[in-house]
Biopython code that builds the backbone (N, CA, C, O; Angstrom):
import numpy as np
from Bio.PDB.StructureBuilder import StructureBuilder

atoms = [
    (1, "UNK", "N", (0.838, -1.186, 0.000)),
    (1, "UNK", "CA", (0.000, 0.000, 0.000)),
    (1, "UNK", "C", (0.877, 1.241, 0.000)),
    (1, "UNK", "O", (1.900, 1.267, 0.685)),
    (2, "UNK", "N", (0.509, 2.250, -0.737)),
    (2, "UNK", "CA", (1.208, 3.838, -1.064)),
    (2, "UNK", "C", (0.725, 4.334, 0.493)),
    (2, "UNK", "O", (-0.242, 4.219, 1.246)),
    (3, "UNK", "N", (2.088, 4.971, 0.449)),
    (3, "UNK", "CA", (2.326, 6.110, 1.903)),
    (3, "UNK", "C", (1.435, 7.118, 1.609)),
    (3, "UNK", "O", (1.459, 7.498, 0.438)),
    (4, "UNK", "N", (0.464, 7.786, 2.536)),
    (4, "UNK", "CA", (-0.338, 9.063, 2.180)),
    (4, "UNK", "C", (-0.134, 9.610, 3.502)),
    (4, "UNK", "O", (-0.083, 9.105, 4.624)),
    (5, "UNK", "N", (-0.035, 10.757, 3.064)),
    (5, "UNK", "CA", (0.435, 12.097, 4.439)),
    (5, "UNK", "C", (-1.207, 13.045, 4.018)),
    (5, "UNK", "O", (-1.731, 13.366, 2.952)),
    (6, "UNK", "N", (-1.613, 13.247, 5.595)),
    (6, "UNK", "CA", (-2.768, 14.494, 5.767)),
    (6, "UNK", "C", (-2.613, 15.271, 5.007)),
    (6, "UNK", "O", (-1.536, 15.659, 4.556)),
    (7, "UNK", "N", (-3.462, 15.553, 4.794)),
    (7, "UNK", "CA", (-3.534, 16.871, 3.613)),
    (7, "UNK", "C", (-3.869, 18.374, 4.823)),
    (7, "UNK", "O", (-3.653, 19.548, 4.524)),
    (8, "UNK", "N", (-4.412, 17.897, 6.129)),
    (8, "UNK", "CA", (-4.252, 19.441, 6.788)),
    (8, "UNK", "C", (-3.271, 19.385, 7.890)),
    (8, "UNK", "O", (-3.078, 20.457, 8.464)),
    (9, "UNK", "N", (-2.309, 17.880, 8.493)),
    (9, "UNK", "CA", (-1.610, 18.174, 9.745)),
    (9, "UNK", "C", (-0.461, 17.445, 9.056)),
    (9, "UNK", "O", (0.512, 17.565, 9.799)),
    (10, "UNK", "N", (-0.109, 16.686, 7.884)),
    (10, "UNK", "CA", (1.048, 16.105, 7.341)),
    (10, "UNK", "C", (1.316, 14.494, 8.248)),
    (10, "UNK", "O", (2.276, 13.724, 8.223)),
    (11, "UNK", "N", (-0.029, 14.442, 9.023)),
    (11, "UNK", "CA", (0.576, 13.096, 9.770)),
    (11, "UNK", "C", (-0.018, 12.118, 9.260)),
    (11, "UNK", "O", (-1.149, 12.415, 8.874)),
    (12, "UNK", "N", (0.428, 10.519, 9.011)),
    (12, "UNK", "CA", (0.193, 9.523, 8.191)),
    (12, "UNK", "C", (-0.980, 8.963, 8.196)),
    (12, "UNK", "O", (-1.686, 8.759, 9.183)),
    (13, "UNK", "N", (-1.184, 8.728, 7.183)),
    (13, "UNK", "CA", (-2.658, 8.397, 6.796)),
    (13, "UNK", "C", (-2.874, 6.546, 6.924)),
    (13, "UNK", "O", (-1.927, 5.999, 6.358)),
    (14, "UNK", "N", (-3.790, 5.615, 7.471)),
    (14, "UNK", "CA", (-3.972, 4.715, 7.569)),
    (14, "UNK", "C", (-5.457, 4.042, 6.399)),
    (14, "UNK", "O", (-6.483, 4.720, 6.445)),
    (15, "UNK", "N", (-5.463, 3.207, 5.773)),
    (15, "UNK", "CA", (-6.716, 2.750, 4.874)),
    (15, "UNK", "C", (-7.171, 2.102, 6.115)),
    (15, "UNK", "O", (-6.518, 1.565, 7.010)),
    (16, "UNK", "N", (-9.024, 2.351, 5.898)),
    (16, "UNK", "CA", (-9.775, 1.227, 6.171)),
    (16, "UNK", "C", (-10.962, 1.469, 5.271)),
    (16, "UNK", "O", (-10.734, 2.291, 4.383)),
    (17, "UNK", "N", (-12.293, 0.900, 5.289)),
    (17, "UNK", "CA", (-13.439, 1.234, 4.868)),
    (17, "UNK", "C", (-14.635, 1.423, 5.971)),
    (17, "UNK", "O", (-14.632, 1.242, 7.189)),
    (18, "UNK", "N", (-15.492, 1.787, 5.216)),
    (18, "UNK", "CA", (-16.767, 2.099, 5.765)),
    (18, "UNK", "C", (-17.853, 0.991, 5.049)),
    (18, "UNK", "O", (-18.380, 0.900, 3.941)),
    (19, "UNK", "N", (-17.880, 0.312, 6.140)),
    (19, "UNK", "CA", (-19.194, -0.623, 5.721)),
    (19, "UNK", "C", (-20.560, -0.092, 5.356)),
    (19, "UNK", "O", (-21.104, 0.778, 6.037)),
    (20, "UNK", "N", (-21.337, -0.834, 3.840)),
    (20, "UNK", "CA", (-22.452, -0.716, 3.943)),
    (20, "UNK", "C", (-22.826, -1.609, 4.881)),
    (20, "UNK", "O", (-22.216, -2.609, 5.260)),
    (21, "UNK", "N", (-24.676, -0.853, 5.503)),
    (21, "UNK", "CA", (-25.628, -1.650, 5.836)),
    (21, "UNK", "C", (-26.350, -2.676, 5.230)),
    (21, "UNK", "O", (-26.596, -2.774, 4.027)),
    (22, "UNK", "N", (-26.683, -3.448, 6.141)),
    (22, "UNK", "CA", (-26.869, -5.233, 5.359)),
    (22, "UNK", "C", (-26.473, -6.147, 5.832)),
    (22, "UNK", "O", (-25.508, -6.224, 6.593)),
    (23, "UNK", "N", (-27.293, -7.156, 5.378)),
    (23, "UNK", "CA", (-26.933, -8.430, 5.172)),
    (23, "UNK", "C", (-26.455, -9.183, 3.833)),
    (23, "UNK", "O", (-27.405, -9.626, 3.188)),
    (24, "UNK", "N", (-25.337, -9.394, 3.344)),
    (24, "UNK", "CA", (-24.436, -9.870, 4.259)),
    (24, "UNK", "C", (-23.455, -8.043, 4.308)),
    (24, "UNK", "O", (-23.628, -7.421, 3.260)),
    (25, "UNK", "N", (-22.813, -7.509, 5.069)),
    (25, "UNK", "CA", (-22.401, -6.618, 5.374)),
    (25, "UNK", "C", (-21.240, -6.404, 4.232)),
    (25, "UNK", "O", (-20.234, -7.095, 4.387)),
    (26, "UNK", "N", (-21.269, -5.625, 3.237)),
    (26, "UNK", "CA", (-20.535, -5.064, 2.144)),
    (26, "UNK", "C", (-19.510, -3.959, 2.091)),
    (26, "UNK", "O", (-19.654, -3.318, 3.132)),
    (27, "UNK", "N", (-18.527, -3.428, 1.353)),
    (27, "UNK", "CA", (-18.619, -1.576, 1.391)),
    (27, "UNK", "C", (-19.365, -1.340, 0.820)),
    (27, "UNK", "O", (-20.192, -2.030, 0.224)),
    (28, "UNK", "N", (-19.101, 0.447, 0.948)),
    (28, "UNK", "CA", (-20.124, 1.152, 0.532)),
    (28, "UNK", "C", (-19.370, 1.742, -1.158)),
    (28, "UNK", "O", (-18.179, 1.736, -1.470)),
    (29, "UNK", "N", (-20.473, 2.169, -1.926)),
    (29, "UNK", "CA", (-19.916, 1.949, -3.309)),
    (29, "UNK", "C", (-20.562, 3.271, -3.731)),
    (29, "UNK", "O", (-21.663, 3.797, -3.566)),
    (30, "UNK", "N", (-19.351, 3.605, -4.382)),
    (30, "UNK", "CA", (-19.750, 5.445, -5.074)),
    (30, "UNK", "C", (-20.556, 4.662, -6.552)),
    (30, "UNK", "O", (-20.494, 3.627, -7.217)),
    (31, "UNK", "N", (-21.271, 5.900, -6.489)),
    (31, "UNK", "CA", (-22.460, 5.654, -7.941)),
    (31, "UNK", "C", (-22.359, 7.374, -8.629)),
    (31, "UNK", "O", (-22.137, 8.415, -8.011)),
    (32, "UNK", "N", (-22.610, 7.175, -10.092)),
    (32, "UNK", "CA", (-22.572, 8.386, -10.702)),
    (32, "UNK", "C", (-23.855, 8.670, -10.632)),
    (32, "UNK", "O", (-24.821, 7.927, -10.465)),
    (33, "UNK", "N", (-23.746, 10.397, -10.849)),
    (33, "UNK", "CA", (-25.176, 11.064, -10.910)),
    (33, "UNK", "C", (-25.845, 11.062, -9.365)),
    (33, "UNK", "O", (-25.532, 10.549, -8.291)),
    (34, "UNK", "N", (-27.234, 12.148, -9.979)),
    (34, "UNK", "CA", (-27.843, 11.836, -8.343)),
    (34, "UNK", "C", (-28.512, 10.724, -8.441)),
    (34, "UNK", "O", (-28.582, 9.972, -9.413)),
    (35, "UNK", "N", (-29.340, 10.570, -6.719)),
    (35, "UNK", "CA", (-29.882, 9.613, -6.463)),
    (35, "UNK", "C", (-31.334, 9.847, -7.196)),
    (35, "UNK", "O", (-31.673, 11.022, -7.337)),
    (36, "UNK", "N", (-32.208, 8.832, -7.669)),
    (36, "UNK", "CA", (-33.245, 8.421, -7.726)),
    (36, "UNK", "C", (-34.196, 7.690, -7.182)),
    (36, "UNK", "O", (-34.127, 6.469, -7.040)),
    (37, "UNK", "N", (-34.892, 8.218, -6.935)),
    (37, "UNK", "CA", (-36.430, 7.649, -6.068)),
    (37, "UNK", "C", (-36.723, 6.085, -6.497)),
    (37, "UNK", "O", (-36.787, 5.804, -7.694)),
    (38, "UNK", "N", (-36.883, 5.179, -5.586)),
    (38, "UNK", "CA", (-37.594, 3.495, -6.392)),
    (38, "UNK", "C", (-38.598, 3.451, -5.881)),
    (38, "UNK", "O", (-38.662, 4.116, -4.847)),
    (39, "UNK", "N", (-39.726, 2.769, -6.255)),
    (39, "UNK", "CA", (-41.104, 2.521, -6.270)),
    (39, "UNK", "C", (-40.673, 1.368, -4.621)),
    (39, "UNK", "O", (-41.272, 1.398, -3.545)),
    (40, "UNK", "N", (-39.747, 0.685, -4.919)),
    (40, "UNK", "CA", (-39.554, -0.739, -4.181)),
    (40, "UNK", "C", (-38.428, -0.640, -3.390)),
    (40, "UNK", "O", (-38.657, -1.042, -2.249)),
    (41, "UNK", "N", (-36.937, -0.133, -3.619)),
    (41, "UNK", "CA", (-36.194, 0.134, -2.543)),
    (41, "UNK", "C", (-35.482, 0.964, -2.259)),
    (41, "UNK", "O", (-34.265, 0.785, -2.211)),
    (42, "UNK", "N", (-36.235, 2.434, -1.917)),
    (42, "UNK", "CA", (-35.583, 3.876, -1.862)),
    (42, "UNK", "C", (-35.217, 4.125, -2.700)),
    (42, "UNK", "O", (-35.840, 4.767, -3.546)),
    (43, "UNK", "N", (-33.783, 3.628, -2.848)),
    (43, "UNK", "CA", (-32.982, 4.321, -4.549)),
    (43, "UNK", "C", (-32.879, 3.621, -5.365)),
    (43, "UNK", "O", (-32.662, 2.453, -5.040)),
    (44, "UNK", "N", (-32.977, 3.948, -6.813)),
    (44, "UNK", "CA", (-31.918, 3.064, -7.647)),
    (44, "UNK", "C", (-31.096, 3.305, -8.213)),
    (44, "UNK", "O", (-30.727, 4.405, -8.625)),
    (45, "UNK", "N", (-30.554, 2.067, -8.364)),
    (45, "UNK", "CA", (-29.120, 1.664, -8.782)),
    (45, "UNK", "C", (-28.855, 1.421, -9.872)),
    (45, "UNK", "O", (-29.258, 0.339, -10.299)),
    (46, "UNK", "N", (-28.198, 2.165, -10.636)),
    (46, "UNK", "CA", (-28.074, 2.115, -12.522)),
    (46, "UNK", "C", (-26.850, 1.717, -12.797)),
    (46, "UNK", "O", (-26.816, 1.074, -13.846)),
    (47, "UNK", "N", (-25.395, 1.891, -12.055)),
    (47, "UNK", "CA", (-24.591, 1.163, -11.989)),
    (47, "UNK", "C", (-23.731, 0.193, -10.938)),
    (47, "UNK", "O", (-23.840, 0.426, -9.734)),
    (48, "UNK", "N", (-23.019, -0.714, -11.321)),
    (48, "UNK", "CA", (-22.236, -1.383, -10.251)),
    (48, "UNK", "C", (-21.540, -0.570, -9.662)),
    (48, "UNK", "O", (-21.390, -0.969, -8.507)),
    (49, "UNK", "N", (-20.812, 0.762, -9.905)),
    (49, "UNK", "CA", (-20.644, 1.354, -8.615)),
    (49, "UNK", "C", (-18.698, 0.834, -8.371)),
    (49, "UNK", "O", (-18.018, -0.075, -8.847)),
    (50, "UNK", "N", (-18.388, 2.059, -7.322)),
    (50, "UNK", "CA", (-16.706, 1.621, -6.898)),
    (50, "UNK", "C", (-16.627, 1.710, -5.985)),
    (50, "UNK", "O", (-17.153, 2.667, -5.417)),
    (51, "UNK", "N", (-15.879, 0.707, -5.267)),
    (51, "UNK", "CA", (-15.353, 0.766, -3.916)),
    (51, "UNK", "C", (-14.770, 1.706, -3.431)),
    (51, "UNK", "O", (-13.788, 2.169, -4.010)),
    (52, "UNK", "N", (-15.341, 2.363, -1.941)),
    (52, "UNK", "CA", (-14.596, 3.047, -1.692)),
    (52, "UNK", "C", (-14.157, 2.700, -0.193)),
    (52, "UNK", "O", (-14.797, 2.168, 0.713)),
    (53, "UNK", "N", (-12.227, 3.415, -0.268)),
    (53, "UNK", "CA", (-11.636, 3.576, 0.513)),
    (53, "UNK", "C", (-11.840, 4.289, 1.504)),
    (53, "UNK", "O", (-11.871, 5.453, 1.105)),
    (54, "UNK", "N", (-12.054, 4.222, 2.973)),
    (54, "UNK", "CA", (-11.180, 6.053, 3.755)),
    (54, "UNK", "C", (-9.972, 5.702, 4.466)),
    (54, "UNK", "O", (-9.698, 4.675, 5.088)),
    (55, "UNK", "N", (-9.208, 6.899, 4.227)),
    (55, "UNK", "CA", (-8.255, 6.644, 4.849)),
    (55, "UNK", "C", (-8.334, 7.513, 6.141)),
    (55, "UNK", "O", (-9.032, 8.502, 5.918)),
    (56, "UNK", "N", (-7.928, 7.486, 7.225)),
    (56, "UNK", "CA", (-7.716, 8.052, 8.435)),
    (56, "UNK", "C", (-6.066, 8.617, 8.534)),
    (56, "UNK", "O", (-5.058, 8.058, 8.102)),
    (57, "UNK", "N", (-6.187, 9.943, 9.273)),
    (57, "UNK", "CA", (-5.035, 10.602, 9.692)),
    (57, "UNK", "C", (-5.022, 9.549, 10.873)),
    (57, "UNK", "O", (-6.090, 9.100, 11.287)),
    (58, "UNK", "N", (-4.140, 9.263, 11.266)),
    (58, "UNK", "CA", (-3.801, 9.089, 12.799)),
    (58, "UNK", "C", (-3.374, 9.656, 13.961)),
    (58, "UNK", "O", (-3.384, 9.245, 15.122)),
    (59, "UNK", "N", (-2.867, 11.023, 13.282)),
    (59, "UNK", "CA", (-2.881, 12.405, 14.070)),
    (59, "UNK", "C", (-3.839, 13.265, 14.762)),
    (59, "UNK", "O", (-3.936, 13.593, 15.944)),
    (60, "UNK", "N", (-4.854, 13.678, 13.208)),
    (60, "UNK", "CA", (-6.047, 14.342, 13.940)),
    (60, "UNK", "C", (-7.352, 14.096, 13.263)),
    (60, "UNK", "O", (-8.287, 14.887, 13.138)),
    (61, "UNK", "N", (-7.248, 12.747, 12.808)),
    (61, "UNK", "CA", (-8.959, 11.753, 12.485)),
    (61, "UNK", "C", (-9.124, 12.377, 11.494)),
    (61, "UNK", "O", (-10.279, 12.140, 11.139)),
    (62, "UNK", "N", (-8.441, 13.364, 10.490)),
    (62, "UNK", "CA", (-9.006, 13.542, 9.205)),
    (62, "UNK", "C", (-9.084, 12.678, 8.460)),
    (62, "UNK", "O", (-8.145, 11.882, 8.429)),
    (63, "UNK", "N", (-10.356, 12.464, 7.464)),
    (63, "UNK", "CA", (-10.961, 11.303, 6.856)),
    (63, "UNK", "C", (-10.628, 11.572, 5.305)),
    (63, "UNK", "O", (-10.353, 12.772, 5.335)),
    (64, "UNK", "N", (-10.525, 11.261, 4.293)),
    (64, "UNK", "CA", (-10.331, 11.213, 2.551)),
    (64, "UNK", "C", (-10.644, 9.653, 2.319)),
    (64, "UNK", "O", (-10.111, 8.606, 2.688)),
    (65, "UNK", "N", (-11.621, 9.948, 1.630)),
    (65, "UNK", "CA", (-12.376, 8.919, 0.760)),
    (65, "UNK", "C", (-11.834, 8.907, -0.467)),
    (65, "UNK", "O", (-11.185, 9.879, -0.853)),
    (66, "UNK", "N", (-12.057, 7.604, -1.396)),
    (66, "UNK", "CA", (-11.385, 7.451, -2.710)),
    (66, "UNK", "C", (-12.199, 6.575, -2.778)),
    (66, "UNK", "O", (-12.698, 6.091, -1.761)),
    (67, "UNK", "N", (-12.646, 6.006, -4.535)),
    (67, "UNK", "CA", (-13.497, 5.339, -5.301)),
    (67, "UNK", "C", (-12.639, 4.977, -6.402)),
    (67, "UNK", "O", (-12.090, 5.721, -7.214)),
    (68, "UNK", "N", (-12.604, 3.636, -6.301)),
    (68, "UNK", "CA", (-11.632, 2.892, -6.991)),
    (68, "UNK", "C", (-11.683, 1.473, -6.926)),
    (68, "UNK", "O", (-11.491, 0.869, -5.871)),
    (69, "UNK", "N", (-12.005, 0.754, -8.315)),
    (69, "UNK", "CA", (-11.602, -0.640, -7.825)),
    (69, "UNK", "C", (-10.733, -1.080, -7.987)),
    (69, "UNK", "O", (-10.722, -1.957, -8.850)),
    (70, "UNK", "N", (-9.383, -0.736, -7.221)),
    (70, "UNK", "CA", (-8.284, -1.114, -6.615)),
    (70, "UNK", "C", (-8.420, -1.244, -5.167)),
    (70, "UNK", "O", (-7.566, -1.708, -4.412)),
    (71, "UNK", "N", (-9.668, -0.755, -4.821)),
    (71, "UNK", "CA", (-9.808, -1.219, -3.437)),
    (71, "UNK", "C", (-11.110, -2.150, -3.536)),
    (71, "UNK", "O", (-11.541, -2.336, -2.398)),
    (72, "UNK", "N", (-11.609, -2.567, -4.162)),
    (72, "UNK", "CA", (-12.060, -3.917, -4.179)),
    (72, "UNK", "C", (-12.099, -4.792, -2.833)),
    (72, "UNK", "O", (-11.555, -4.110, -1.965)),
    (73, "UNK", "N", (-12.413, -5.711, -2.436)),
    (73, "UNK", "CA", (-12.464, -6.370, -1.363)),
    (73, "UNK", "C", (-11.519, -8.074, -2.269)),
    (73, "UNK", "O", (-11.851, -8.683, -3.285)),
    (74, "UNK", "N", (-10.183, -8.340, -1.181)),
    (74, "UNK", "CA", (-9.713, -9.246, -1.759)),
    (74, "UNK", "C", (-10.201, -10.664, -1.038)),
    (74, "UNK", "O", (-9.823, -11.746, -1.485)),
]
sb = StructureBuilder()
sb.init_structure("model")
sb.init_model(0)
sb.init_chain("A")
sb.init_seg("    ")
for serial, (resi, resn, name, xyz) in enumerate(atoms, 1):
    if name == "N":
        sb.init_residue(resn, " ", resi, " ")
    sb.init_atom(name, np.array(xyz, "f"), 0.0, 1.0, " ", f" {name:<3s}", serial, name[0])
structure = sb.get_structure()
C-alpha cells in the first residue's frame, strides 16, 4: 500500500473502509449522478458502482475517501 500524508496536519494516513448496511455486510460503493427515487427500494441503482476507501489521519482523524476498484475487497 502507497504512503499518504494528511492533507491538513502532514501526519500519516492509515486505509480502512466504511461498511455498507446489510446483510451480508458489504462496502459502501460510489455511484454516478444523483440519487433516484424506487417505487420498491428507496434508490436506484443504474450502476455497479466503486469501492470506496477512507483513509484516516492518525494524528487528527481527518478522513479522505477514494473510489476505486483497486480497493475492491480481496
Amino acid at each position: 500500500m502507497e504512503q499518504r500524508n494528511c492533507a491538513k496536519c502532514g501526519g500519516s494516513m492509515e486505509q480502512g473502509f466504511i461498511p455498507d448496511v446489510g446483510e451480508p455486510v458489504r462496502f459502501a460503493h460510489w455511484h454516478d449522478g444523483p440519487p433516484k427515487k424506487s417505487f420498491w427500494f428507496g434508490i436506484r441503482i443504474n450502476s455497479q458502482g466503486l469501492p470506496i476507501a477512507a483513509f484516516r489521519c492518525s494524528e487528527c482523524g481527518y478522513l479522505e475517501l477514494y473510489a476505486s476498484n483497486d480497493y475492491a475487497a480481496s
